[in-house]
N, C-alpha and C positions, 0 to 999 in steps of 0.2 A: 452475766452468763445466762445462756436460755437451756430451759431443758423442759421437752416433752414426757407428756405422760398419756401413752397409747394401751390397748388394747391388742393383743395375741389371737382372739380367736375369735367368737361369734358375740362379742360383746355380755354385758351382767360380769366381770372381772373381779371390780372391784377397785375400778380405777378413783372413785369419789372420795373414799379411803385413803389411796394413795395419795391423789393430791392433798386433801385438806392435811396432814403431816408435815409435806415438803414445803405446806403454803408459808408455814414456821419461817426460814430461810428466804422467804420467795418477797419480792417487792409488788411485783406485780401477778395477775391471776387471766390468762385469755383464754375463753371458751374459744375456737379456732373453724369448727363445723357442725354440720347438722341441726336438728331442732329440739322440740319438746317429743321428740318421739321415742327417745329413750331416758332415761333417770341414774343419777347417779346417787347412791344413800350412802348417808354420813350418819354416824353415832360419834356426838360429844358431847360436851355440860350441859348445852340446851335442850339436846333429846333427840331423837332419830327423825332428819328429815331423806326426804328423796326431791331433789335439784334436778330440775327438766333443762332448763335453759340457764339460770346463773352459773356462773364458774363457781368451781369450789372453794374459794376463797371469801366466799361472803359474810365468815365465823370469823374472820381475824381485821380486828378494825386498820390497822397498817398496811393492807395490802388496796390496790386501785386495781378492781377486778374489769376486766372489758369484755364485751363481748366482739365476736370481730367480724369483720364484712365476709365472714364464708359462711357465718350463721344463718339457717333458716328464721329468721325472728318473729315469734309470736304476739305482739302486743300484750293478746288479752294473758297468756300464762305466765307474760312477764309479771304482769300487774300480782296474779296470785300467788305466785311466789314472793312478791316482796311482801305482800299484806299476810303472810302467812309468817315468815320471817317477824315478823313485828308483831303478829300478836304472839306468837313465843318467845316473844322477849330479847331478842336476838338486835344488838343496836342495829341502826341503819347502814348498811354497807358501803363503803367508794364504789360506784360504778360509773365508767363513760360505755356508751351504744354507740359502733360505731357509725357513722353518718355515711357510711356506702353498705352497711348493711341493707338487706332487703328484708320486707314483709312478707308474714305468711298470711298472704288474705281470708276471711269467712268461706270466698271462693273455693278457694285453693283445698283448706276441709271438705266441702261440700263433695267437690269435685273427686278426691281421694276414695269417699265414701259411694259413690253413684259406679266408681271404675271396680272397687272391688263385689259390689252388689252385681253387677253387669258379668265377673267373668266368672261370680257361684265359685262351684269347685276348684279351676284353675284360678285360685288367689293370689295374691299373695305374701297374705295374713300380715297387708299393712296393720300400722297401730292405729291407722285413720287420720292421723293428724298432721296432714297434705302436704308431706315431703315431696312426695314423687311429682304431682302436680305445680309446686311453688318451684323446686328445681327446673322444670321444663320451661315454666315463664323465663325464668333466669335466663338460660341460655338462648330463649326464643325473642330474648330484648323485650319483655312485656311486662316485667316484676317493676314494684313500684322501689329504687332504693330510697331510706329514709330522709337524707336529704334532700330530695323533692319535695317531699311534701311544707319544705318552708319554701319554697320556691312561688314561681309565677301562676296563680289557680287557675289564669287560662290554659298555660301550657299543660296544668297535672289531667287537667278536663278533657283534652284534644287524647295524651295518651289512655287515659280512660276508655272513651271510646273507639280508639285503637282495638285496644284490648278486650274490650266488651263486643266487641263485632267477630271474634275468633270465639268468645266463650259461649255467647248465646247461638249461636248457630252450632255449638258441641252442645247444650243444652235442650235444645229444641229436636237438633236431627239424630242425638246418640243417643241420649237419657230420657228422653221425653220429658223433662221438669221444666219450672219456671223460669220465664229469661229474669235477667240480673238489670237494674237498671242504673243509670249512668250517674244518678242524683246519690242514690245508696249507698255505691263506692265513694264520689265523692265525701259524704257525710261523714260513712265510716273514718277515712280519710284523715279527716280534719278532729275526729274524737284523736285520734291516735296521735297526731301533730301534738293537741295539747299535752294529754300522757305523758309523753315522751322526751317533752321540751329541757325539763331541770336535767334528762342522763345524756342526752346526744352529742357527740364532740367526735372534733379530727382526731379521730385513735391513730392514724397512720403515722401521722407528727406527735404525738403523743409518745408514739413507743419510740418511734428512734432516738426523739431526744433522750429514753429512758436507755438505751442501749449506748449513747455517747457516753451518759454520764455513771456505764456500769453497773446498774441494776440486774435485779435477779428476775427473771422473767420465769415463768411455767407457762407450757401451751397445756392445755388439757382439750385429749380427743375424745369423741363420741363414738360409741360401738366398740369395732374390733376391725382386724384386718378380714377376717374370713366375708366379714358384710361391706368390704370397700369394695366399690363400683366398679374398678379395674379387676382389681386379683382377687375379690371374692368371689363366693359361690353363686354369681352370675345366672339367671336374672333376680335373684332369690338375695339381692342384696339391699341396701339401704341406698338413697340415689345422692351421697355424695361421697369424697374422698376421707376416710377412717386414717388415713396413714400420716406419718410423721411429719412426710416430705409436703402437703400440703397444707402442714401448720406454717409452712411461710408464706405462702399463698391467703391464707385465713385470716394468719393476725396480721399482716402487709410487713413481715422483716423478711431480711436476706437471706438464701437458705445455710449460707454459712454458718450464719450464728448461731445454728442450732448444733450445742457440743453435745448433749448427752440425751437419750434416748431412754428412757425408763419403760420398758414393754410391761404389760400385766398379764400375768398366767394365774389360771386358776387351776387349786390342787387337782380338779374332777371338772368337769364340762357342762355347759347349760350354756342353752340357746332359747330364745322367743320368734317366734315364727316360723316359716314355712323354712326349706331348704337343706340339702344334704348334711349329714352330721353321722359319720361314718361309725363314732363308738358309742352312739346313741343307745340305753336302754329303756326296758320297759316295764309293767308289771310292777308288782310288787318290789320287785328291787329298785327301780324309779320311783317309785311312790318312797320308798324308806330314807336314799338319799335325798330325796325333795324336801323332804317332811322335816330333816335336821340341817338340812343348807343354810348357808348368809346367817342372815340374822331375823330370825322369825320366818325361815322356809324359803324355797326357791320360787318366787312369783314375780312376775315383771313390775319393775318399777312405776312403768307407765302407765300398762294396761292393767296389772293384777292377775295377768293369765297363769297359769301352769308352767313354769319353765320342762322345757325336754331336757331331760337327762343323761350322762353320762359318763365315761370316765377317762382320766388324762388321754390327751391324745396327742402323743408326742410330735406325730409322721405333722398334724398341722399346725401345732403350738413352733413348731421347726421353723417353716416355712411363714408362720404368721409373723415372727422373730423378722425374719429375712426380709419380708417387704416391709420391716416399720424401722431396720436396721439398729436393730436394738442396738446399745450399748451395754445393757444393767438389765437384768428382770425380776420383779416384786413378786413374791410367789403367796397368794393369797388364799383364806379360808381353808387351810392345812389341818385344822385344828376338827373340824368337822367329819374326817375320817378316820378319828379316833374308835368309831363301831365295829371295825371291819377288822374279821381274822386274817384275811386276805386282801391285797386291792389289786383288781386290774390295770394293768394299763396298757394302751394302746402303741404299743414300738412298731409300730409297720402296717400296709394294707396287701390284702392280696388282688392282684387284678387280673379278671380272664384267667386264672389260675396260676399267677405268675405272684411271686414277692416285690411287693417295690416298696424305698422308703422316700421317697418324695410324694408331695401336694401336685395333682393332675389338675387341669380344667376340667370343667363341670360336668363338661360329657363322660369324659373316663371315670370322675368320682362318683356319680351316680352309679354306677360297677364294682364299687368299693367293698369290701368287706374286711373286717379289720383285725388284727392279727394280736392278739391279746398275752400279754405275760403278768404272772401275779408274783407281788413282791410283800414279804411278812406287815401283818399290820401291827401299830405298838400298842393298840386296846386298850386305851387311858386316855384322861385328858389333859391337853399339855398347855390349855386359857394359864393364863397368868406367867408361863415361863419368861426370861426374858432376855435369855443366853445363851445361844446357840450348843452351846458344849451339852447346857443340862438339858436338851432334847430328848427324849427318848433312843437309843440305839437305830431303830426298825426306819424313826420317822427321820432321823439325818442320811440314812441309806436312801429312802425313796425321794429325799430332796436333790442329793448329788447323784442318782439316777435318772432324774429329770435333767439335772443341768446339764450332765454330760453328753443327753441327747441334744437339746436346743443347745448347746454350743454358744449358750452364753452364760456371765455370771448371773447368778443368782445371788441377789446382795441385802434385797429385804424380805422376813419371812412374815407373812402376817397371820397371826393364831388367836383372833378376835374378830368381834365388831369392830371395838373403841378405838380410837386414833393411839393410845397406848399399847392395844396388843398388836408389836411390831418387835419381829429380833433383828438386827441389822449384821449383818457376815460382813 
């Protein structure tokens, strides 16, 4: 059986969590998209790490985690992740890399870095670490995939300079920097070839055979809906597909077999980077839920920024549901507004003066203004509970107020860090 584990909103959910839990159950573990430009952070016996590119599965020796050809793939962050993992102690993991994956070139950073230096103000507030750039090769047929490089080194050479004849002339006539030379790339190249040699393998054969014979698969996605490429908050998104339906595309199975949809909602709202975000606060009440978010404060995993703030926001946890077609939603970090006499939440937007409760495109939500209603808070803390019934009153009101907006169940509550604090409905 396969089931994804996606993201509801602007990403920071608490999907890391999630997965490492069901990894329990799970045979196999596929990172499906994206790169090192977000983190997912896991508390268990070993200690609190945050996973850029491994799947979450690299705590449980039984499971064969992969990463899959929709991955941006990093070499060098691969490499620190695993030596990081190893000196905490943490055994060696299963991994296969898949062999149609592609690399995130030195370029491809460089590159991400010079585009947002060039547009100053109008940014936007990559993490710098050359999604936008290594997706563009991708579809421009100039990314190198991983199996190439055991291939023929004349032919890896010929595309080289392919490709270096488009960057140096973007270098020279846009950025003014140093051209890139054709030896370099090769070199780099050929470091990475060795690296990578003991993980690389046919994932594609790999998993079907695991899908003939029955196994439990997780796709596990990066972000959120609100920053997929399509139905995000456009241009202000992440440049590849956040959604469910391109975990078939990612990890190379059918889209059939994907039965179950696990979306993540988070109790209150955070985002990193630029981009509309309608029940965004500020001030002091941003600082106070910042300061007691996640576990050890709301800062991005990858970058350490400030996360922006806010509070449920139904009108696009709705709508974020709908494009990842949830089945199931894990309602995370609930435990964390246990300060509040009151809590906002967001049931609607007002537009041009008008109520709507649907998710606009980007034009109309930039007009957004958000339509707030406060529901009792239960002002206690409920860490350790581990039963839904012995919830508080206040706090099982505001979780069946949530669900009955998104219109789906809500089946795990999570009222911790640790892979333990979880109530299952």
């Amino acid at each position: 059986m396969v089931k994804a584990i996606v993201g509801a909103n602007w990403g920071d959910e608490g999907k890391g969590k999630i997965t490492d839990v069901l990894a329990n159950d799970s045979d196999i573990v596929i990172r499906f998209q994206g790169g090192a430009n977000a983190g997912h952070t896991i508390v268990n016996d070993y200690g609190k790490f945050a996973l850029h590119q491994l799947p979450s599965g690299v705590f449980h020796q039984n499971i064969t985690n992969i990463i899959g050809n929709g991955v941006a793939f990093s070499v060098e962050n691969f490499v620190k992740e695993m030596a990081h993992l190893k000196d905490r102690g943490v055994p060696e993991p299963n991994i296969i890399i898949s062999d149609r994956a592609q690399i995130v070139m030195p370029y491809h950073v460089a590159f991400d870095c010079y585009e947002e230096e060039r547009l100053g103000k109008n940014s936007f507030g990559s993490t710098k670490s050359g999604i936008a750039p290594f997706y563009s090769d991708k579809y421009s047929k100039i990314g190198f995939q991983i199996n190439e490089l055991y291939d023929d080194p004349d032919s890896l050479r010929e595309k080289i300079r392919h490709a270096l004849e488009i960057k140096n002339a973007t270098l020279k006539n846009l950025y003014n920097k140093p051209e890139i030379t054709e030896q370099e790339v090769f070199d780099k190249l050929m470091e990475y070839k060795e690296l990578l040699a003991p993980y690389v393998g046919d994932a594609f054969t790999f998993v079907h055979n695991a899908l003939k014979d029955g196994k439990n698969i997780l796709l596990e996605g990066q972000l959120g809906s609100l920053k997929d490429t399509d139905f995000g908050i456009y241009p202000m998104v992440t440049s590849s597909n956040t959604i469910a339906g391109y975990g078939a595309v990612g990890a190379g199975i059918p889209p059939y077999e994907i039965k179950e949809i696990i979306t993540v909602v988070k109790a209150y709202s955070s985002a990193v980077g630029a981009g509309e975000f309608v029940s965004e606060i500020f001030g002091d009440e941003a600082d106070e839920l910042r300061r007691r978010g996640g576990d050890g404060g709301e800062f991005g995993a990858t970058t350490g920024r400030p996360r922006r703030m806010g509070w449920l926001d139904l009108v696009a946890t709705r709508y974020g549901c709908m494009v990842q077609g949830a089945t199931q939603v894990a309602f995370t970090v609930l435990d964390v507004l246990g300060y509040l006499d009151e809590i906002p939440v967001c049931v609607g937007y007002e537009l041009d003066g008008k109520e709507i409760d649907y998710f606009p495109s980007t034009t109309k939500l930039k007009r957004c203004k958000p339509i707030l209603k406060k529901l009792k808070g239960w002002k206690c803390s409920i860490s350790g509970i581990t039963e839904y019934d012995k919830l508080p009153k206040e706090c099982r009101e505001y979780i069946e107020f949530a669900e009955k907006a998104i219109g789906v169940p809500i089946t795990m509550v999570s009222n911790g860090p640790s892979r333990n604090d979880i109530i299952y409905r």
